[in-house]
ZAMI-60428 format. One record per residue (C-alpha): residue in three letters; x, y, z. Coordinates in steps of 0.2 Angstrom, whole numbers, plus 5000, padded with zeros to 4 digits. Layout:
ALAXYZ/...
END
This chain:
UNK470447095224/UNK470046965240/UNK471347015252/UNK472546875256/UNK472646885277/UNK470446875275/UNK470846705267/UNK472146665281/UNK471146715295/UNK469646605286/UNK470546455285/UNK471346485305/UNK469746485309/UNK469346315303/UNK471146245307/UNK471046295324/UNK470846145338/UNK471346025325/UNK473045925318/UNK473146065301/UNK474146205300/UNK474146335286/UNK475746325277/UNK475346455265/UNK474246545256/UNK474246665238/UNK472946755231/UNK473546825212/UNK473046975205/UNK471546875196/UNK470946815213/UNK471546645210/UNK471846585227/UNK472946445234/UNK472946395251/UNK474146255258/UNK474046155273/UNK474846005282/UNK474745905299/UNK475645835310/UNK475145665304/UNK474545665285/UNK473245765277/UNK471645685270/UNK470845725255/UNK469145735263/UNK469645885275/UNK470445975261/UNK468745965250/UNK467846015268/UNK469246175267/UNK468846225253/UNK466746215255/UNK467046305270/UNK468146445262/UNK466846465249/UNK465446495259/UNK466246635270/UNK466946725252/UNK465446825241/UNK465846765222/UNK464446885217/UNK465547025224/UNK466946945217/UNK467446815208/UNK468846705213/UNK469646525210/UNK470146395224/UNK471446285226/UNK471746205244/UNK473146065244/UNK474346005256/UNK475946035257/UNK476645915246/UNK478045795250/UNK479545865239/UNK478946055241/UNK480246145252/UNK479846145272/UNK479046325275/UNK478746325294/UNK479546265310/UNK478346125314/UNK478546065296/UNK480446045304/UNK479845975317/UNK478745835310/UNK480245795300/UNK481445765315/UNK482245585313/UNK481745585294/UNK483245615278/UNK483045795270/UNK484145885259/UNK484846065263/UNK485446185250/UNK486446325255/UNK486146515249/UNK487946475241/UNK487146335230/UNK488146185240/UNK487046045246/UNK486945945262/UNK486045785262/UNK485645715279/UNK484445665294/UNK483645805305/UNK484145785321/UNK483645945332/UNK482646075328/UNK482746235335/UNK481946435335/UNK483646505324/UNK484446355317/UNK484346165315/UNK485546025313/UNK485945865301/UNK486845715304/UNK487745685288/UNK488745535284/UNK490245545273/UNK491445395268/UNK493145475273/UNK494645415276/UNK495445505290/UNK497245495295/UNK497845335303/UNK496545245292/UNK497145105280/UNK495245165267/UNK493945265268/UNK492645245283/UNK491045305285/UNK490745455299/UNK489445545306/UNK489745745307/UNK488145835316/UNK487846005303/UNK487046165310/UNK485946265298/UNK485246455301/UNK483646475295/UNK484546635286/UNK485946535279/UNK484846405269/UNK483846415250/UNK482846275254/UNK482546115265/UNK481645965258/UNK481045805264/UNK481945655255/UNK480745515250/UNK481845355255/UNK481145185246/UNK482345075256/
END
């Protein structure tokens, strides 16, 4: 079986001194091997089909053969790393909570344990005649979350 951190340190080797980033990579039991990427910016199809030449010319299908996917990370799959946080700072996403309750907001600070959400709830607080919409920054552990996602907005 090809050994998944060969595959990572394959692809880091190409990503390196460029906008990619390996997001993730999984090799099944039948050497069926996934490898997703992203950038900063967006990811061109060209560079993934460069990847994945480049993958395949440093793995021996005569000693073992294998099947190759590379993608990138796509734009409803759940944010993975810290600069996908980042990236997505100013952009709407939606938080689900290990306790299943769900938070749907604009990132507005990322950080190394936790990151926050504006959200802005209509609510009518005392004093007021109806319901108002206010702002409440929301802090997220990494720990505490299921799952961020990037919410595709077609304002």
């Amino acid at each position: 079986m090809i050994q998944k951190e060969l595959v990572e340190d394959i692809v880091n080797g190409k990503l390196e001194d460029t906008e990619y980033f390996l997001v993730s990579v999984s090799v099944s039991p039948c050497n069926d091997i996934v490898v997703e990427i992203d950038s900063d910016r967006t990811v061109d199809v060209d560079f993934c089909a460069d990847l994945t030449r480049y993958i395949e010319a440093r793995l021996d299908r005569d000693a073992e053969d294998f099947s190759l996917e590379v993608g990138s990370a796509g734009l409803t799959a759940p944010l993975k790393l810290l600069r996908q946080y980042r990236k997505n700072i100013g952009n709407d996403v939606e938080v689900v909570c290990k306790d299943g309750k769900k938070h749907i907001g604009v990132l507005k600070e990322v950080g190394d344990e936790a990151f926050v959400v504006t959200e802005s709830n209509m609510i009518r607080k005392e004093g007021d005649k109806r319901k108002k919409l206010y702002e409440e920054d929301v802090t997220f552990r990494y720990d505490e979350i299921k799952s961020t996602k990037y919410i595709i907005n077609c304002k």
